[in-house]
C-alpha positions as CSV (number, residue, x, y, z in Angstrom):
1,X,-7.7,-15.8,13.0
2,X,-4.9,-13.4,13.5
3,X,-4.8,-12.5,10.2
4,X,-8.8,-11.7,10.0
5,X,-8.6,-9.6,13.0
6,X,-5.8,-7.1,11.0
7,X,-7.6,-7.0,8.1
8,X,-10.8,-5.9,10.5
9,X,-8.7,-3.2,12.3
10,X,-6.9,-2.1,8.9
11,X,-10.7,-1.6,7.3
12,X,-11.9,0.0,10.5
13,X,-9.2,2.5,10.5
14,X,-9.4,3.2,6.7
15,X,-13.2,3.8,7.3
16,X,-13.1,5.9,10.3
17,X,-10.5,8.1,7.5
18,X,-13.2,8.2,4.7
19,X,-15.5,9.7,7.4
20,X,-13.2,12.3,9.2
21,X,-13.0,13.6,5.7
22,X,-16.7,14.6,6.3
23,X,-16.7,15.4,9.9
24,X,-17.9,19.0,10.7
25,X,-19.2,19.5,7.2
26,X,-23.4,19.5,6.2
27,X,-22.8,16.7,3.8
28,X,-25.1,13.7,4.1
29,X,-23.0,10.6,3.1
30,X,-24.6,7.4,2.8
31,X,-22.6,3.9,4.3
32,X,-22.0,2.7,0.5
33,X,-20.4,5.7,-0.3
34,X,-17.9,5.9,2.6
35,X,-17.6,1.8,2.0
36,X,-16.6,3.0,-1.6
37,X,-14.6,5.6,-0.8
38,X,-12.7,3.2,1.7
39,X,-12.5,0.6,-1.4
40,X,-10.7,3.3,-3.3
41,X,-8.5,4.5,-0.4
42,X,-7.5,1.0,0.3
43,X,-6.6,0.0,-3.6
44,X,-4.6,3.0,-4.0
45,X,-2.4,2.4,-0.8
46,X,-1.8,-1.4,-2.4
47,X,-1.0,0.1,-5.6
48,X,1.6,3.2,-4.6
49,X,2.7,-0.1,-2.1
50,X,3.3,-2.0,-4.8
51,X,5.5,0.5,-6.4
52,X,7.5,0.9,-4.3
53,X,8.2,-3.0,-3.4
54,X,9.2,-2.9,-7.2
55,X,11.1,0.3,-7.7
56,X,13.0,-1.3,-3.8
57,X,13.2,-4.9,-6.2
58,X,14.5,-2.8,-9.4
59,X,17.5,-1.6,-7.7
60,X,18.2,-4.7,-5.6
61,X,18.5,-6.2,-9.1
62,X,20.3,-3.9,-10.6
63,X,23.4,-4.1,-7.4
64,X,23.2,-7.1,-7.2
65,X,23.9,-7.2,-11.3
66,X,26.5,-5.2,-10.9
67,X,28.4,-7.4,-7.7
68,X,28.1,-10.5,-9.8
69,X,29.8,-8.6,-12.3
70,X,32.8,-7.2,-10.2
71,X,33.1,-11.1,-8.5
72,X,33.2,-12.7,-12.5
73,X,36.2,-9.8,-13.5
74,X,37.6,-10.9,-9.9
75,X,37.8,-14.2,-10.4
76,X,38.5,-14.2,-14.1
């Protein structure tokens, strides 16, 4: 349960976001369209997330390329 708990606070702080966007202003926003709007939010932190994990995974690959290549000429 742990794990359901994080994902509860997580949503509840991306919500409580979505609707400080709107705080002070005379805009009547329904609880679908903040749940949308917190959707979205939440997808695109996965996604620029998920860039960077790849771009980090990219250059590990790349280093570690170029070690096994100096150990080969080492050894060779």
């Amino acid at each position: 349960m742990p794990d359901a708990k994080k994902v509860a606070a997580r949503f509840e702080d991306a919500v409580q976001k979505v609707q400080s966007q709107f705080d002070g202003r005379p805009v009547n926003v329904d609880r679908e369209t903040i749940l949308v709007l917190t959707g979205l939010n939440i997808a695109s932190e996965q996604f620029k997330s998920e860039e960077r994990y790849h771009k980090i995974f990219d250059r590990m690959t790349k280093k570690s390329a170029v070690v096994l290549n100096e150990l080969d000429k080492a050894i060779s």
